[in-house]
N, C-alpha and C positions, 0 to 999 in steps of 0.2 A: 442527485441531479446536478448538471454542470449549465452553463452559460456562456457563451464566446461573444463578445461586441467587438467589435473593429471600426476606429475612427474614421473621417470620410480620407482616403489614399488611392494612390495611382492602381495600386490591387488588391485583391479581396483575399481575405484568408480563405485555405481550406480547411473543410472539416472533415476526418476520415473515421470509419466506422471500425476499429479492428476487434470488436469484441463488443458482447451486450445489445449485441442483435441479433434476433432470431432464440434468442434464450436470454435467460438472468443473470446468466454469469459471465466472468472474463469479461468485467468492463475495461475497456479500452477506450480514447477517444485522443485520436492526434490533432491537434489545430497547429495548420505550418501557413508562415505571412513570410514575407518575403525578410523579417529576421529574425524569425526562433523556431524553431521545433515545438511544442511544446504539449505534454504528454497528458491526460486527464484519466485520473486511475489508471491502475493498473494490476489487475485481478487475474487470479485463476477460474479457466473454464472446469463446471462441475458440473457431473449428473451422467450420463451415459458415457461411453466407452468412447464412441467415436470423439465428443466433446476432450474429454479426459486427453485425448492423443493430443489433441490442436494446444495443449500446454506445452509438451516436449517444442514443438517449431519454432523457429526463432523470430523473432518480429517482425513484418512488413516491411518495414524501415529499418534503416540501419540504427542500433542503439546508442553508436558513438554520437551520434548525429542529432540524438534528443540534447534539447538545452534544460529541460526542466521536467521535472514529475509533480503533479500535484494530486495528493490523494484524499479524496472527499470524506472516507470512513475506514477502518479499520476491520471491517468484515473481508475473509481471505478470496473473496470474487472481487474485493476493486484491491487487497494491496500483495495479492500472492504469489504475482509474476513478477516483484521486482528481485529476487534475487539472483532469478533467472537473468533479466534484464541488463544487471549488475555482471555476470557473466558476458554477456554480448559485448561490453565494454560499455555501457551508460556510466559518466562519471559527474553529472551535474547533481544540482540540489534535487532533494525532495520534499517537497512543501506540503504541511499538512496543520491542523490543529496541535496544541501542546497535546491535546488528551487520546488523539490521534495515533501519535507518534508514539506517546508510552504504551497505549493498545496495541499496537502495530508492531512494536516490538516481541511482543508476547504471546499475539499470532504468527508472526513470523517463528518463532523461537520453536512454537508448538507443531508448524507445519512439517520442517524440517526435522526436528524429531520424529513426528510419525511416519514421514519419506521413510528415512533410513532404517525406520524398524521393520515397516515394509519390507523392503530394500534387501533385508539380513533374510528376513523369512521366506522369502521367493530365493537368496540365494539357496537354504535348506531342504528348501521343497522342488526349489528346481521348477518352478512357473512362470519364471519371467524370459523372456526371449533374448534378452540381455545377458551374457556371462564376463563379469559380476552383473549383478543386478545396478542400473544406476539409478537414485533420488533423484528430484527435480531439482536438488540442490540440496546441502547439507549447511553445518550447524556455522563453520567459517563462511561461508555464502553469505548468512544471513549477516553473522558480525561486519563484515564488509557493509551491507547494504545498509546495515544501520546508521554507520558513520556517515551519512550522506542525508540522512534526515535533518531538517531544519524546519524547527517549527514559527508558525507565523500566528501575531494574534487575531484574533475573531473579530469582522468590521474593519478594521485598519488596510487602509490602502497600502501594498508595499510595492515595490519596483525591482522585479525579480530579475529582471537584465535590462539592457537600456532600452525603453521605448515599449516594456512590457509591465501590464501593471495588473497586481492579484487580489482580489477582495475573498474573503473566505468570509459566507454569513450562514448563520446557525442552521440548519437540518434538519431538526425535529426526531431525529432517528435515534443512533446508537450516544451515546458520549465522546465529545468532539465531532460528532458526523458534520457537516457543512456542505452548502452547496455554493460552486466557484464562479466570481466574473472575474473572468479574462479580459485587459483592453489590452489589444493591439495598436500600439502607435507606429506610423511608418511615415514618410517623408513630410507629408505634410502637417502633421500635427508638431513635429521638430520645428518648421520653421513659423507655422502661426503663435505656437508659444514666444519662441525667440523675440519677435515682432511686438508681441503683446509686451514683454518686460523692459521693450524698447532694445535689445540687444541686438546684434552683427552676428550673421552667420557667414563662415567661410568654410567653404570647399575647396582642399586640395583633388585635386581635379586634370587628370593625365590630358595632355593637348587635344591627341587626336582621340576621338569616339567619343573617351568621358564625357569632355564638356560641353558635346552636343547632347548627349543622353539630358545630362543635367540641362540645360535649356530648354530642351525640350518639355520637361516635368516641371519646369517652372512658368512655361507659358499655360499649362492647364491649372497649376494654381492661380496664375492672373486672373484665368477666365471664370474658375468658381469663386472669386473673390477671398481663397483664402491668403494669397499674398497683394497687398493693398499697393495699388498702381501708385500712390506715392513712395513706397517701398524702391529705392535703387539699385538695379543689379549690376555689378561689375564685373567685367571678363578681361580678367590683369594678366594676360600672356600673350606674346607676341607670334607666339610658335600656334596655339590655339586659334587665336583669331585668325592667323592664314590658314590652318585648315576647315576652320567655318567656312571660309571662300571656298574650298574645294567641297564642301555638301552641299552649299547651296548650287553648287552648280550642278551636283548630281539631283537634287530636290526640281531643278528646271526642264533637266534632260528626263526627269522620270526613270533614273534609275531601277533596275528591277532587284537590283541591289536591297533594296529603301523598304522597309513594310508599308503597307498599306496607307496605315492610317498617316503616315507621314506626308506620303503622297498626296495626300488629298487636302493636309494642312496647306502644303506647299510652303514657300519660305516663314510664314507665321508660324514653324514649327520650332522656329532658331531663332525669336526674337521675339523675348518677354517683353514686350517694350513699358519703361524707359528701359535701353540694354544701354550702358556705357563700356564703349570700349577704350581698356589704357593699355594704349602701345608704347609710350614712350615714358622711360624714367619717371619723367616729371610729372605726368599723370597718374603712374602708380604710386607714387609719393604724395601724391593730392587725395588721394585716396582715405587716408590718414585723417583728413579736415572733417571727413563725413560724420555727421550731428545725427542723432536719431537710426533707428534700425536703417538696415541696408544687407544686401548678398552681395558677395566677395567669391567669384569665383579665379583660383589661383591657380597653376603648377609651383613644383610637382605633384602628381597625384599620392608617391608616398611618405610628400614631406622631406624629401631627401637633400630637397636644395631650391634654387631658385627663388620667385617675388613673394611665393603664399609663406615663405620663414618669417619676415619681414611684419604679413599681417598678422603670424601665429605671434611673433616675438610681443605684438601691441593689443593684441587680443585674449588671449588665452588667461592673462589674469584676473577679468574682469568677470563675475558669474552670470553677469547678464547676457554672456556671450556663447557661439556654440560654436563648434566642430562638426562639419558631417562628412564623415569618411565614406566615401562611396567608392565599394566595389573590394580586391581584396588587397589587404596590405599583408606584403612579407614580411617575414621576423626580423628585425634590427634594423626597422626603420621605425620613424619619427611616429608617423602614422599607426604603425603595431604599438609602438609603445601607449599612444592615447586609449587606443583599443581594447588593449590591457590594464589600464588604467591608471598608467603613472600619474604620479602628483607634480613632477616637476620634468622639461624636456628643453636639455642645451643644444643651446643655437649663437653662433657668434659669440661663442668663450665664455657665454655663462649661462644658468640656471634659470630656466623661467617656472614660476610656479603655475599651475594647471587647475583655474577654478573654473573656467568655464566650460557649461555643459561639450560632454563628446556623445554623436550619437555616430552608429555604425549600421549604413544603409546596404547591405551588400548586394541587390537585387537591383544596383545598376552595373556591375562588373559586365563586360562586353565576353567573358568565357562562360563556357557549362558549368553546372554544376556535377556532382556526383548523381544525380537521379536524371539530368537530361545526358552525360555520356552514356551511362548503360544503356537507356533509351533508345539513342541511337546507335549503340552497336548493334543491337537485339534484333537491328534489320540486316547486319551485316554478315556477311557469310563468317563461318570460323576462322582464324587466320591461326598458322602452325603456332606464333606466338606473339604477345600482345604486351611491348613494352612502355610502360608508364615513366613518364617525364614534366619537365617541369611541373612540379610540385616537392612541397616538403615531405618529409618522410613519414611522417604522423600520418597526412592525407595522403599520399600515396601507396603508403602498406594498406589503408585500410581501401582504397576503392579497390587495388588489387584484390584482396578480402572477396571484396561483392563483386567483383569480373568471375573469381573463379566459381563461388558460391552461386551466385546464378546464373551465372551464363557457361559455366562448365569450364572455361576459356584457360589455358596457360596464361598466366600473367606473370611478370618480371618488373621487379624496379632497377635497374640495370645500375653498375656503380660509374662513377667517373670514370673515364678511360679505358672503359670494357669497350670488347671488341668480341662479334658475335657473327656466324653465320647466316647468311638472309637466304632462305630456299624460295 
């Protein structure tokens, strides 16, 4: 039995059903919040033929795309799909009990053994539809999947990515069996903590779009009281706050631009109040004098320059302090690197050490993700071909992956300075 809680945030997790309904077996259970993936068992379907097939298909979701596995018992209906999975490309932890994990190994070991002998005998006999016959995975599958188990202790709260927290309590069942709370933390539990230890939250935060998204989200913390009106927020760029002028003026005219619920806020949607605005030097420099928690919203959004270095260079060493990265950072910026977890990030010729909390909010980036592009192609007519751009190569091979994989579609990550015929 598994359990998902989600702290009070701007949205709610899902919970998706991929297995262990409709039968016993092939537990599956995806909980995705707006920063993790995160997988709840993962079992082979057993019992009839038809079931038996639905193991060979590949997961619902993309595997690269899970951040975590965590497996409740070592019975081969919740851990028998991961080497499968491990195939798809899953390359995150798998979290399990200690006594879990040594089990799980030894089901797995035995699974895979019996595939293949299978496997030999229907090549012999000549009954599998397959020539060779293929296992659902063999004995290197397995060695791979193992290296990726990580076991956690029993009761012990852990933090299995940032803003994700895993309790594993006892089961009653097999040896190590447990049943999991999942907490989901998301934007506003980062900043009421922050608050509460008395720390500074700063957001590097791109002029246009960001820092109204961010405003936005901070005026509904005002309003459920989880950021406390004597709490200060800053909007330290000069480039930002003139494009706040140009929303508010779309906010007036009623843009059809605008969602909804924006519209109906009207300008209350862009002003947490108290909002201080520093436009000038001197004000961003006064910034600095501020006693007690306070929000700091800065450019650039990837850290790459500008006023927010300034508040990272006086911030970042204090633990009472956070980082919230909101949205996506490219690799060999400042911001990637917090993300990733450096301990230390130079700025103006020297070395600053890295103790204050970094969280990574990415569910205010103003682009699609890989599950809302396919989305909306899947209305679009087929195109002769379908070139993938801006993106890195990691995420761009694999959405191509899942363009052609489900949507049939030619895809292409095109190289620099390729030159292509458009019909």
């Amino acid at each position: 039995m598994s359990e998902a809680v989600t702290a009070p945030a701007p949205r709610p997790a899902l919970l998706s059903f991929l297995g262990g309904v409709g039968t016993v077996t092939g537990s599956k259970f995806l909980v995705e919040s707006d920063r993790a993936r995160v997988l709840l068992d993962c079992g082979l379907f057993q019992g009839f033929a038809n079931l038996r097939r639905r193991n060979r298909e590949r997961l619902a979701r993309d595997a690269a795309d899970i951040r975590a596995v965590v497996v409740t018992h070592a019975h081969l209906d919740h851990c028998g799909y991961l080497p499968r999975l491990v195939r798809q490309g899953f390359r995150g932890p798998i979290l399990a009990s200690a006594h879990t994990a040594r089990l799980a190994g030894i089901v797995l070991r035995d699974s895979a053994r019996l595939q293949m002998e299978a496997a030999r005998h229907a090549d012999e006999h000549g009954w599998s539809k397959h020539r060779p016959a293929e296992p659902l995975y063999d004995e290197s599958d397995v060695e791979r999947t193992l290296a990726f188990f990580d076991p956690v202790p029993v009761g012990d709260e852990v933090e299995i990515m940032s803003g994700t927290r895993l309790t594993l309590h006892h089961g009653g069942h097999i040896l190590g069996s447990a049943w999991a709370r999942l907490v989901l933390s998301e934007f506003a539990s980062v900043i009421a903590r922050t608050v509460a230890r008395n720390g500074t939250v700063v957001v590097p935060a791109f002029a246009i779009d960001r820092t109204e998204v961010v405003l936005h989200e901070l005026t509904r913390l005002r309003d459920t009281g989880i950021l406390p009106r004597s709490v200060p927020v800053y909007v330290d760029s000069p480039m930002a706050l003139a494009a706040l002028d140009v929303y508010r003026d779309a906010v007036r005219a009623r843009s059809a631009e605008l969602r909804p619920e924006i519209l109906a806020e009207g300008e209350a949607a862009l002003s947490p109040a108290p909002f201080l605005a520093a436009r000038t030097v001197r004000e961003s420099i006064d910034i600095n004098g501020t006693r007690g928690p306070a929000v700091i919203i800065s450019s650039a959004g990837m850290a790459t320059g500008g006023r927010v270095l300034h508040h990272l260079r006086r911030l970042l060493p204090d633990p009472r302090n956070t980082v919230v990265v909101v949205g996506f950072a490219a690799a060999g910026t400042r911001a990637r690197d917090l993300v990733d977890g450096a301990r230390v990030l130079k700025m103006f010729g020297e070395y600053v050490p890295v103790r204050a909390e970094v969280a990574d909010v990415p569910h205010f980036s103003a682009h699609a993700d890989a599950e809302q592009i396919v989305d909306w192609l899947r209305g679009a007519p087929a195109p002769h071909t379908t070139y993938l751009v801006h993106g890195e190569p990691a995420a761009s091979g694999a959405l191509r992956d899942r363009i052609d994989r489900e949507l049939g579609w030619t895809a292409v990550v095109p190289r620099s300075g390729e030159a292509v015929l458009v019909r």
